[in-house]
TIPA-448133 format. One record per residue: x, y, z of N, C-alpha, C in turn. Coordinates in steps of 0.1 Angstrom, whole numbers, plus 2048, in hexadecimal, padded with zeros to 3 digits. Atoms other than C-alpha are relative to their C-alpha. Layout:
// TIPA-448133
XYZXYZXYZ ...
***
This chain:
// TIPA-448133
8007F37FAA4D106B177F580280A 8097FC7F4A2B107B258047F480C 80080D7FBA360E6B3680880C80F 7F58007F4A510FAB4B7FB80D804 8087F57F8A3811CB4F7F97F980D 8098077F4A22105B608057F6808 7FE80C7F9A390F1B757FE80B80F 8017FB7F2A330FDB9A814802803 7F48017F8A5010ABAD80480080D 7FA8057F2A6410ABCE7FA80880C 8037F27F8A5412ABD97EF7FB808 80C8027F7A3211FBEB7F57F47F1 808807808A2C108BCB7FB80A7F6 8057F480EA24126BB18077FF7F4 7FF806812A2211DB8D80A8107FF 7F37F7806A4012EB7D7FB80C7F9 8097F280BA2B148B657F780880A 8067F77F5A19153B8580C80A805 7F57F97F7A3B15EB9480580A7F4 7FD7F980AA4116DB717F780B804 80C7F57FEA22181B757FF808809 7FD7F97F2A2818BB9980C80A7F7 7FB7F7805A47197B8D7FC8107F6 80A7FA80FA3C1ABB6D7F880E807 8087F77F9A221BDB8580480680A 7FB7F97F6A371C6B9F80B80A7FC 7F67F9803A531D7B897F580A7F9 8087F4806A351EBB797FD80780E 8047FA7F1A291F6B9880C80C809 7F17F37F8A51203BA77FD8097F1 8007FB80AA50210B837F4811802 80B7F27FEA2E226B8580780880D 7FF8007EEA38229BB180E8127F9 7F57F4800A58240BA37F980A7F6 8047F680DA49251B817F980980B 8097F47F3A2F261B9D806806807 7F67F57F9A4B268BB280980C7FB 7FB7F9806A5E27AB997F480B800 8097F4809A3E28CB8A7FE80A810 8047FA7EEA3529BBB380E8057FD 7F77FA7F5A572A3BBA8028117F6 7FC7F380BA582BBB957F5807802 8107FA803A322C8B9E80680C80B 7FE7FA7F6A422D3BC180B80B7FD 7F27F4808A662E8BB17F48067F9 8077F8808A4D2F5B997F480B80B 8067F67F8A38305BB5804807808 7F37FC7F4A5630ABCF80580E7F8 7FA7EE808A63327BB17F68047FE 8097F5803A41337BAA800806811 7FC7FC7F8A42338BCF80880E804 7F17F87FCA64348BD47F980D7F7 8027F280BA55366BB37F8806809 80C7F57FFA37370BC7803803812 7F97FB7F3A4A373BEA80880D802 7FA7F97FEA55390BF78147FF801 7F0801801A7E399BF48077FF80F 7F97FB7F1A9939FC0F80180D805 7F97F07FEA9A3BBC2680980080E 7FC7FF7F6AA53CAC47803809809 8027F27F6AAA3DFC67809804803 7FD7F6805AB33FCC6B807804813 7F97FA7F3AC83FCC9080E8087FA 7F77F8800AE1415C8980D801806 7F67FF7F6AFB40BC9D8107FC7FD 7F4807804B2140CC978007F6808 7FA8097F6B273F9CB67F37F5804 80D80C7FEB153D5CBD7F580880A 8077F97EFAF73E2CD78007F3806 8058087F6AEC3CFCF47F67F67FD 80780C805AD83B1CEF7F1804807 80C7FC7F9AB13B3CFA8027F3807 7FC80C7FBAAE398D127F27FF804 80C8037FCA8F385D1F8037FE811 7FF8007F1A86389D427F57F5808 80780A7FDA7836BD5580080780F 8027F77F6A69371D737FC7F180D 80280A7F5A6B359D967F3803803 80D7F77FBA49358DA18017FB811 8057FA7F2A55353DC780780C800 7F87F87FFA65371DBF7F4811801 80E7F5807A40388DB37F7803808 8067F67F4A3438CDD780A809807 7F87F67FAA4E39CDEA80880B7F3 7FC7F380AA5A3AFDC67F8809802 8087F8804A393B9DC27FE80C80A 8047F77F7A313CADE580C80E800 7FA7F7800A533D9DE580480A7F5 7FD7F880BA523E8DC080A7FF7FB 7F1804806A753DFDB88017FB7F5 7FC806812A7B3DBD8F8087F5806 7F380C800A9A3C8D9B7FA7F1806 80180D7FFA8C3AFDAD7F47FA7FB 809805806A6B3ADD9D8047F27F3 7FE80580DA7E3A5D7C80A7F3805 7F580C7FFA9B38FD8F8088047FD 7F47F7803ABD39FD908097F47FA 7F7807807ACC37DD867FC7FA7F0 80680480AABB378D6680B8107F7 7F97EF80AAD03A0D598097F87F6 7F97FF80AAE738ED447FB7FB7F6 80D7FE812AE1388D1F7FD7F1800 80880C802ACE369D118028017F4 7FF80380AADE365CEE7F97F87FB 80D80880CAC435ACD37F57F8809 80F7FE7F4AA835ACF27FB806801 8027F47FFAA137CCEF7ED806801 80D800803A8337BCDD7F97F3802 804807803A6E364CE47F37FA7FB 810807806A46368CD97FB80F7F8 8057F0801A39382CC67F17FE7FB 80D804802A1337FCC37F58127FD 8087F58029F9399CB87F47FD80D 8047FF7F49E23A4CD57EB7FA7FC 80A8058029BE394CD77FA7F4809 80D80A7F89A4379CE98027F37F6 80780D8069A2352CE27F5800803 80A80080598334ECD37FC7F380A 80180D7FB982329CE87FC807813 8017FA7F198F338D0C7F880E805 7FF7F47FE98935AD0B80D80B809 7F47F97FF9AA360D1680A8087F4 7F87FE80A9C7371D088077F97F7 7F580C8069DA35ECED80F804802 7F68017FD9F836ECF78097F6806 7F980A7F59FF35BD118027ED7FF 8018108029F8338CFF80C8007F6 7F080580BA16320CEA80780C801 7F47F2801A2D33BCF58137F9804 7F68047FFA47322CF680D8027F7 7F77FF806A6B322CE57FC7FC7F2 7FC80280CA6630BCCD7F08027F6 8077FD807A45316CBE80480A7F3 7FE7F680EA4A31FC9A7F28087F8 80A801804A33337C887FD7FD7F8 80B80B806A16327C767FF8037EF 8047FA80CA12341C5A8078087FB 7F67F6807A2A353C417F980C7FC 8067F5804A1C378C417FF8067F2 8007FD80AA10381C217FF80E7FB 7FB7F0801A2339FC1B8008007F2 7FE80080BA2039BBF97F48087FC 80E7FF803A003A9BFA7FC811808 8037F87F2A073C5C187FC8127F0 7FC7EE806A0C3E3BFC80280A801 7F37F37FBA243F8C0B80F7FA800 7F2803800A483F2C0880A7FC7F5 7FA80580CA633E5BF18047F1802 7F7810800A6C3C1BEC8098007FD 7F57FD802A8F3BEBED8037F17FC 7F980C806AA33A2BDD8067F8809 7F78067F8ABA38BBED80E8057FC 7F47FA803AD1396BD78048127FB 7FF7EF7FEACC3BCBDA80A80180E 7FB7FB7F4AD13B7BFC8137FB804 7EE7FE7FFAF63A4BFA8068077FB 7F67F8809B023BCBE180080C80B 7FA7F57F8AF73D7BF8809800811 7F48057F9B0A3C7C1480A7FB801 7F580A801B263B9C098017F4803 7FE80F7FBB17399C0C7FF7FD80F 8068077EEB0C39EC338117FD807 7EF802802B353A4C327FF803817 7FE7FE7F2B3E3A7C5B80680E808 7FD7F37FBB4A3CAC597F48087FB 8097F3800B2A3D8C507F17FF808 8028027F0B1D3C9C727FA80D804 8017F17F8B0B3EBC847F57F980C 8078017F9AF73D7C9A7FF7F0804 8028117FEAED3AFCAB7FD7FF80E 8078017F1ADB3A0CC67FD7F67FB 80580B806AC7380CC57F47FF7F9 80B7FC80DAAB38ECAD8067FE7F1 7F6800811ACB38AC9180880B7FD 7F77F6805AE33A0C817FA80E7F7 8077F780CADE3C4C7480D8037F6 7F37F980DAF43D0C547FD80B7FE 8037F8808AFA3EDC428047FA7F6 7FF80280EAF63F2C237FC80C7F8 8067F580BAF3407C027FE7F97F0 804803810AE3400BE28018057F4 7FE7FC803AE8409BC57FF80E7F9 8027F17FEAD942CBC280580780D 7FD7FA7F7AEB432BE17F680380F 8028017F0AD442FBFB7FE7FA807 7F980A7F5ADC425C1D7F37F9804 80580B7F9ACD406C2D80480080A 7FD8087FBACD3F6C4A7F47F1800 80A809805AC03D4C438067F580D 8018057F3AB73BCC648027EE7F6 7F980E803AC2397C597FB7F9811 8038057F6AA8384C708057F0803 7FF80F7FEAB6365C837F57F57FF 80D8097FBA9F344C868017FC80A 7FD8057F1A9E344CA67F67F7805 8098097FFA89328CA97F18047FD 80A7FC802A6D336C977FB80C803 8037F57F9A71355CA780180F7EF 8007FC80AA7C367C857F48017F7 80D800808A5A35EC747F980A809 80B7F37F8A47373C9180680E800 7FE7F3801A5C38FC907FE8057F4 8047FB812A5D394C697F0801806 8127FC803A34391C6C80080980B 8067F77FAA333A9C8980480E7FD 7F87F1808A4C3C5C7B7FA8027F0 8077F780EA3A3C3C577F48027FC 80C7FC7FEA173BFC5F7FF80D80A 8057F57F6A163D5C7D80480F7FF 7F57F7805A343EFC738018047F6 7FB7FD80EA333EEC507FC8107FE 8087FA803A1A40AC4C80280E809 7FF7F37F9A25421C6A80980B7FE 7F67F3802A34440C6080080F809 7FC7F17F4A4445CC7980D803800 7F17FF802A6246EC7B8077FC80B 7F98027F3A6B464C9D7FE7EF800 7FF80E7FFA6743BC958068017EF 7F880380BA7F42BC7B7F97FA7F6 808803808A6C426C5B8097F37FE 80080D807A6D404C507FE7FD7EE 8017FE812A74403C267F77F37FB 801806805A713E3C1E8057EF808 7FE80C7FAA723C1C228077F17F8 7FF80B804A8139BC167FC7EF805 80480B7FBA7237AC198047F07F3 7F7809810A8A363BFB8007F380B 80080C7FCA87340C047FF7FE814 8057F97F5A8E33EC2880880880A 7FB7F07FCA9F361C2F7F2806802 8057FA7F9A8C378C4080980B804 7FA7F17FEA9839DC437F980B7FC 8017F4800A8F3BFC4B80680C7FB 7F97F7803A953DBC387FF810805 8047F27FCA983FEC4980A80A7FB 7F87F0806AA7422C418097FF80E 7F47FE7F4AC942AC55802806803 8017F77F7AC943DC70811804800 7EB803804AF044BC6C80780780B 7F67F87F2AF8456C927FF7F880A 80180B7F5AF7433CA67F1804801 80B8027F8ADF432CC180680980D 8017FB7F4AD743FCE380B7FA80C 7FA8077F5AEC426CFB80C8037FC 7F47FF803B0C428CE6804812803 7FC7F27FDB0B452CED7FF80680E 7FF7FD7EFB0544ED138037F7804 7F48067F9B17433D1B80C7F77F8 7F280080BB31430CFE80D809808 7F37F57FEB5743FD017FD80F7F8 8007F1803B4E463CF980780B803 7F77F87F7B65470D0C7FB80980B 8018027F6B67484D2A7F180D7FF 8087FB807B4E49ED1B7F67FC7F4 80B800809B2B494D097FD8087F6 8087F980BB1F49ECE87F0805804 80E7FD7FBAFB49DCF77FC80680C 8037F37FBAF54C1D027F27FB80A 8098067FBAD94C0D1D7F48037F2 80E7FA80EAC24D3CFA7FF7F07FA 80681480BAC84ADCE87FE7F880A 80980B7F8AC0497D047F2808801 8117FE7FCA9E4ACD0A7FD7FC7EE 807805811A994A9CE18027F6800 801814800AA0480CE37F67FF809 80D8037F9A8547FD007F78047FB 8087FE80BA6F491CED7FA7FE7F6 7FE808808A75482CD27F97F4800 80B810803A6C45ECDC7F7800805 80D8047FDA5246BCEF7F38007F6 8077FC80EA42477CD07FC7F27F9 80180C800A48456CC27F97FA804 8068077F8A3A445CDE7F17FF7FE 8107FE802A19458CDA7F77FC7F8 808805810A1444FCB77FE7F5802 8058137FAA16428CC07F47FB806 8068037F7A0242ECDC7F18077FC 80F7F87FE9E5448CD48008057EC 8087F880E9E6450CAE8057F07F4 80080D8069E6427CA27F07FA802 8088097F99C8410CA48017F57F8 8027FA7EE9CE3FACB3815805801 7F37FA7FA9E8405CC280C7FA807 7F780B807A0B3FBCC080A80180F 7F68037F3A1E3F0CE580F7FD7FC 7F4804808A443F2CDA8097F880A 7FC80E7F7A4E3DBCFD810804801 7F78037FAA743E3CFA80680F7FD 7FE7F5806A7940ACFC80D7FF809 7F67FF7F9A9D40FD0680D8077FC 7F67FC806ABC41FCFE8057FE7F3 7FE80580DAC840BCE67F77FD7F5 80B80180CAA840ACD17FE80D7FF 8037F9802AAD42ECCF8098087F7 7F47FC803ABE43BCB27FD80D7FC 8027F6802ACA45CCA78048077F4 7FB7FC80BAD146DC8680B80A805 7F67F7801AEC48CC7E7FB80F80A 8087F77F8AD44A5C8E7F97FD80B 8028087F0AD348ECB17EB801802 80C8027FFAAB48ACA57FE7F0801 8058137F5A9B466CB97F97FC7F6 80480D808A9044BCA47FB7F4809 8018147F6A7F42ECBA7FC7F47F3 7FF808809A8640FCA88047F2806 8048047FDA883EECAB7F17F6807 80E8037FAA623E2CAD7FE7EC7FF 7FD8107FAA6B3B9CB17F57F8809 8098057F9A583B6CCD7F1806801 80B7F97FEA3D3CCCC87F07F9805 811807800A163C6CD37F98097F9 8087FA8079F93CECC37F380480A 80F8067F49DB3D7CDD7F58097FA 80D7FE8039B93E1CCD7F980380F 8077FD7F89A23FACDC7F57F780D 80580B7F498F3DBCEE8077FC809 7F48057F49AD3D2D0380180C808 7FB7F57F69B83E3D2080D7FD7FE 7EE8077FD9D73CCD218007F57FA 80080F8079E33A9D1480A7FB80C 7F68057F59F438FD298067FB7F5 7FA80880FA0F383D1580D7FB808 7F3805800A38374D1B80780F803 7F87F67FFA4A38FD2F80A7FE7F6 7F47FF809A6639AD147FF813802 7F67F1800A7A3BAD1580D801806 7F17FC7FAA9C3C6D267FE80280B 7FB7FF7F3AA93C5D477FE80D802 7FD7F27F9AA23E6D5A7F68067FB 80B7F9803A873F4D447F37FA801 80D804801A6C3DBD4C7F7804807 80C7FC7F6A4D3E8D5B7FE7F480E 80080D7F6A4C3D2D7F7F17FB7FF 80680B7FCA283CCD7C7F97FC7F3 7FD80880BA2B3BFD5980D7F3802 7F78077F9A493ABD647FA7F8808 80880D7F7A3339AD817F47F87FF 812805801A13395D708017FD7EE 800805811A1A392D477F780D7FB 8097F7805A003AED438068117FB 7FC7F7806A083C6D297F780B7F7 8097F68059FC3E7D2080980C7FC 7F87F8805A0B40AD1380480880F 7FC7F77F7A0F415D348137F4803 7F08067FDA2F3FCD3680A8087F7 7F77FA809A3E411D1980380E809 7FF7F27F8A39430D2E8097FC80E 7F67FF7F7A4D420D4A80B7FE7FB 7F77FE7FFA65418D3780780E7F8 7FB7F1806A6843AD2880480780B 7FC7FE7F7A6C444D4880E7FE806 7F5803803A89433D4D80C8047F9 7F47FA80EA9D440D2C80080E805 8017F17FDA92463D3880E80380B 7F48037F6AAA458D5980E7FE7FD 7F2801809AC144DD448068087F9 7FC7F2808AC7468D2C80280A80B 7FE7F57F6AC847FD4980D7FD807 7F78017FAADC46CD5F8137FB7FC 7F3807807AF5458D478047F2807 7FD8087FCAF043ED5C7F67EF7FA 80A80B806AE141BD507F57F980A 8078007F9AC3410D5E8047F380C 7FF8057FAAD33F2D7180E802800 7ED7FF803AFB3F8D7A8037F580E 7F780C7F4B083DAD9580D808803 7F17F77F9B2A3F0D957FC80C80B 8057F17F2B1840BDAD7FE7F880A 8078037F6B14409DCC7F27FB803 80F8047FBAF73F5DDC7EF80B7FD 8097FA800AE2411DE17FC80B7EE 7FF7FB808AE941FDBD7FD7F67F1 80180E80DAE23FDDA67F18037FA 806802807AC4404D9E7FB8107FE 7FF7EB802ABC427D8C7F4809803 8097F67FCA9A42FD93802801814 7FC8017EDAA2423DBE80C814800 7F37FA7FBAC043CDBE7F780C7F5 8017F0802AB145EDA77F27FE80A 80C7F97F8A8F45DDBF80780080C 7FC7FF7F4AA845BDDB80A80E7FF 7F87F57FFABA477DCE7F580D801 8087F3804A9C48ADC37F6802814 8027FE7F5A91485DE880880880C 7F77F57F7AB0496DF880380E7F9 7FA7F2806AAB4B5DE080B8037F8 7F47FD806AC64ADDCE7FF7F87F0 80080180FABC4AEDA48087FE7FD 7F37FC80CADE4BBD9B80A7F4800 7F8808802AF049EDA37F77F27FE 80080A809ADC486D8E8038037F4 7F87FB80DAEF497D7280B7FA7F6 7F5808806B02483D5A80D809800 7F47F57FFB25491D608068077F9 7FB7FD809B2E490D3F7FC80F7F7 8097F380FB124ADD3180880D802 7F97F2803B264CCD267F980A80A 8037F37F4B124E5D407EE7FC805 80E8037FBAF54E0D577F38047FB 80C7F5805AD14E8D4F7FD807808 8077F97F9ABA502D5D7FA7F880A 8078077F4AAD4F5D7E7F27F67FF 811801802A894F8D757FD7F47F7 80280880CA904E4D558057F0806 7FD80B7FAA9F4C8D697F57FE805 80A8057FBA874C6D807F37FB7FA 80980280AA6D4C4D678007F27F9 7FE80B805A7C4A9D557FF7F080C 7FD8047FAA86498D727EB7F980A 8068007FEA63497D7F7F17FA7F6 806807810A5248BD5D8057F5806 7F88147FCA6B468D657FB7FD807 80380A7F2A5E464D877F07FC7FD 812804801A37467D7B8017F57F4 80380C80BA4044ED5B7FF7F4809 7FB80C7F9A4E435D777FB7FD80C 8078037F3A32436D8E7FA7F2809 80180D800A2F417D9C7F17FA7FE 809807806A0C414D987FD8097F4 803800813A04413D717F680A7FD 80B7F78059E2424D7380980F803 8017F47FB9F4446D8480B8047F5 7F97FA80AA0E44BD667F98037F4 7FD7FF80AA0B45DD497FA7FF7F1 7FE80780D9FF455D2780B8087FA 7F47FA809A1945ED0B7FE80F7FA 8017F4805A0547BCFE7FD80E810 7FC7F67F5A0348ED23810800804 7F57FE800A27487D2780880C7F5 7FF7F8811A2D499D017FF80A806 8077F77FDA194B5D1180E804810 7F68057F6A2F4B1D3480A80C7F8 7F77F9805A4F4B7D2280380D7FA 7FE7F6809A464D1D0C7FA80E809 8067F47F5A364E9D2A812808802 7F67F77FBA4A508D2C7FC80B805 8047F77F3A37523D38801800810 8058047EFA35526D5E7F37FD806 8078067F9A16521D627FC7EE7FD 7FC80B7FDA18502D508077F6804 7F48077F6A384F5D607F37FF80E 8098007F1A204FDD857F87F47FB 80C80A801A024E5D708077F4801 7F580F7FFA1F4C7D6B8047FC80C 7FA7FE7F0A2B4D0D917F47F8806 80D8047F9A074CBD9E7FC7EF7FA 805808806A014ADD8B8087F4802 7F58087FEA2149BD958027FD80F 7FF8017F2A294A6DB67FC7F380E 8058057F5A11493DC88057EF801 7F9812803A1E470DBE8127FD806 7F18067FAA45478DCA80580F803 7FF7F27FBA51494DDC814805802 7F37FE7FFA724A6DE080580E7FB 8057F7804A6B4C5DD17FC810809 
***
């Protein structure tokens, strides 16, 4: 026996009991190589569920809308296009008239909190603002101490499972639902897409930045879910649509919205506006104010909602340069040409909605005539031939008072001043609106006038 351990063999001449031994030690080795593998993979499930316990649940937002809205779309900007836009002031061409149609699940594409690299001393907006940057950090809302954690499975029961008829809303931010829970109250819960990572920035900027803001003119945000990798918003439901579906919906040939409720919807989001802008620090840039981010309850009171894209700008900023994003028609042109964002872009495009709710007309229409396509070109061309009454949506049940037109009408043109510094903040606008004496209607006159005349 030892004779034939120790006879060499074929293999490089290795004594037979060597090749034994090789063996022997190499099946111990796969042996231990897997037992380690197994023990790691049961260490990782075992932390993967404590994980998933101390995560926040599912939630979701709160767009109100029977009917799909309009998509937000990202606006790119030619830059041989940002000298001749710029001198001539033209939103349209600033932003690129061929870029208006939608950009399904491109919508959003950066959402960054506002601030200085520590390295450059630039803005970090404007850095990895690419598509496929995913974010870095799962916001630890577990920790925020406001809200409710919702389940995963709260939230299918209260939607039928994310059923397709209880659809009230979609764009490429994701799908909104309704829903009701079982005490009966209404939801709308935002079901964020992953839009390439885009869903992780929004969740952290709607429940860090939003969680906490409470007013009656922005859509409280309830609660939130974060179950494996779902991500959803949960908000209270707004139960009378939105703004775009009641001025350019089938309403037939007569409007519900008396001129009394479009002044209380301007109002309204101006109010809103202000609190974002002057009673936050820092203070909260909401980037896509527009019709359809405006919804309305049973008593046609404004909700601005929606805060997706929002910025954050701290009293040390003036501005941030960041990824033009917003909607066709409402972008500020010289945010649009330069990336630099500040609250006076919200004030233009408040400006804008003010036009809109007045006129019934949308801020860019291609079916109008040339000279009528774009809405601020065509009301300062009307407000220049003296003629208010026919920027009147046709549909409003009975004209307003002159004075009250003009008034309003004259607020819009000072939001949409082309240069930034001469408009507005949100809380003189507030003030603006609400002038009804005559001598302060005269103080709003004097204070407008000199910027656009017609009057």
């Amino acid at each position: 026996m030892e004779d034939q351990l120790s006879r060499p063999t074929s293999i490089f001449g290795i004594r037979l009991w060597v090749l034994i031994g090789i063996a022997v030690g190499a099946a111990i080795v796969i042996f231990l190589f897997f037992i380690s593998l197994w023990y790691i993979s049961k260490r990782n499930n075992s932390k993967s569920k404590r994980s998933k316990l101390s995560q926040p649940l599912p939630t979701s937002n709160t767009a109100t809308i029977p009917v799909l809205s309009k998509e937000i779309q990202e606006i790119t900007v030619a830059k041989s296009a940002f000298a001749n836009a710029h001198q001539s002031n033209d939103p349209n061409r600033i932003m690129g008239i061929e870029n208006h149609q939608s950009l399904r699940g491109e919508e959003r594409i950066q959402i960054e909190m506002m601030g200085k690299d520590r390295n450059s001393g630039s803005s970090s907006a404007g850095r990895n603002t690419g598509d496929h940057q995913v974010a870095s950090v799962v916001p630890e809302v577990s920790h925020l101490g406001w809200g409710r954690w919702y389940t995963l499975r709260e939230l299918e029961d209260a939607t039928n499972k994310f059923a397709d008829q209880n659809v009230i809303g979609e764009g490429g931010y994701g799908i909104v639902y309704y829903g009701v829970l079982d005490d009966n109250t209404q939801l709308a819960v935002k079901n964020l897409l992953n839009n390439k990572g885009q869903a992780e920035k929004e969740f952290k900027v709607e429940v860090e930045a939003i969680g906490r803001v409470r007013h009656k003119c922005l859509v409280k945000l309830l609660g939130y879910c974060a179950e494996g990798a779902e991500r959803m918003l949960v908000y209270e439901y707004v139960n009378n649509g939105n703004l775009e579906q009641w001025l350019h919906g089938d309403v037939g040939p007569i409007s519900p919205l008396t001129w009394e409720i479009r002044m209380n919807i301007i109002l309204g989001t101006a109010k809103g506006l202000t609190y974002l802008h002057e009673g936050l620090e820092p203070k909260v840039v909401h980037r896509d104010i527009k019709s359809s981010n405006i919804l309305l309850d049973k008593q046609w009171n404004a909700k601005v909602s929606d805060f997706g894209l929002a910025k954050l700008l701290g009293s040390e900023h003036s501005y941030v340069t960041t990824r033009v994003m917003g909607t066709f028609g409402y972008v500020a042109p010289e945010y649009a040409s330069t990336g630099m964002l500040n609250e006076r872009n919200d004030v233009y495009s408040f400006g804008i909605l003010i036009m809109e709710i007045i006129s019934g007309r949308s801020p860019v229409d291609y079916s109008r005539p040339p000279a009528e396509v774009n809405l601020v070109d065509w009301l300062k061309m009307m407000v220049t031939n003296r003629n208010p009454e026919g920027v009147l949506d046709p549909k409003l049940p009975e004209k307003p008072a002159s004075r009250a037109l003009k008034k309003t009408l004259l607020v819009a043109l000072r939001c949409v001043d082309p240069n930034a510094q001469k408009r507005p903040k949100m809380g003189q606008v507030v003030h603006m609106l609400e002038a009804e004496q005559d001598s302060s209607f005269r103080d709003v006159c004097i204070q407008i006038i000199p910027y656009f005349f017609g009057f």
